[in-house]
C-alpha positions in Angstrom: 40.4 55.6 30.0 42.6 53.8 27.6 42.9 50.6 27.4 45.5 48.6 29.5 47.2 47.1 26.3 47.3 50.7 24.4 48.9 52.4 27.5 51.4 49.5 28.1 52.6 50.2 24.5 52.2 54.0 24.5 54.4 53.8 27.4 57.3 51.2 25.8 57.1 53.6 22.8 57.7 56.7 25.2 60.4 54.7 26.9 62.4 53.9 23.9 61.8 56.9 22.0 63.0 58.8 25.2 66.2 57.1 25.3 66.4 57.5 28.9 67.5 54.9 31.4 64.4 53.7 32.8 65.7 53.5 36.7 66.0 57.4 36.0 62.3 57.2 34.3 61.0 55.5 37.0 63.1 57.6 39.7 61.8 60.7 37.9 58.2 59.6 38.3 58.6 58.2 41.9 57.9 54.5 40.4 60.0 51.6 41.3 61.9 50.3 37.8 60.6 47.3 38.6 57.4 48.4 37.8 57.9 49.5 34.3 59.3 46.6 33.9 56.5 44.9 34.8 53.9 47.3 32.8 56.4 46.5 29.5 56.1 43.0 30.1 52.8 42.8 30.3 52.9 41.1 33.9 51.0 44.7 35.4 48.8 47.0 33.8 49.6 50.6 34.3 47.4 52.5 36.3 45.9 55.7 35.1 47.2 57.6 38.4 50.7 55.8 37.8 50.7 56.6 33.7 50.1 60.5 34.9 52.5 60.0 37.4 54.9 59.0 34.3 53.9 61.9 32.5 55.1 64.5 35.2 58.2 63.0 35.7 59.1 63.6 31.8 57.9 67.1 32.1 59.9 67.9 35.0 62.5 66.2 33.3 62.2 67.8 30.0 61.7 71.4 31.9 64.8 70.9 34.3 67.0 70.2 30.8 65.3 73.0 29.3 66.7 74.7 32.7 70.5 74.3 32.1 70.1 74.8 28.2 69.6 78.1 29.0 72.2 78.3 31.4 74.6 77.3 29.3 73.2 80.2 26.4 73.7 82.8 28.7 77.2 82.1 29.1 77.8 81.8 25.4 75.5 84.9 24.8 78.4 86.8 27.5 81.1 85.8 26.4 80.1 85.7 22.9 
């Protein structure tokens, strides 16, 4: 497992690099903002459960935009 320090800044890295709100990165991962905010100041260490639970939430993220780009292709493609 990584270490508590390395996955704190992994995840501050992630978050920025995102450029996501966090209260939707945490609502996407069922965390409380709070808690990154407490994993980012280095008041908590992430959990591994909790850093996997991060991980999903981007993917479903990522996927659901991946979604409506497509969407939006077809229509171009139609009307193109």
């Amino acid at each position: 497992m990584a270490r508590p320090e390395k996955l704190r800044k992994v995840i501050a890295e992630i978050l920025l690099e995102s450029e996501l709100p966090r209260t939707l990165v945490a609502k996407d991962a069922e965390l409380g903002r709070a808690t990154l905010e407490a994993w980012l100041s280095g008041l908590r260490n992430p959990s591994a459960e909790s850093a996997a639970q991060l991980a999903s939430g981007l993917e479903q993220r990522a996927e659901r935009l991946q979604q409506l780009a497509i969407r939006l292709r077809k229509v171009l493609a139609e009307d193109g």
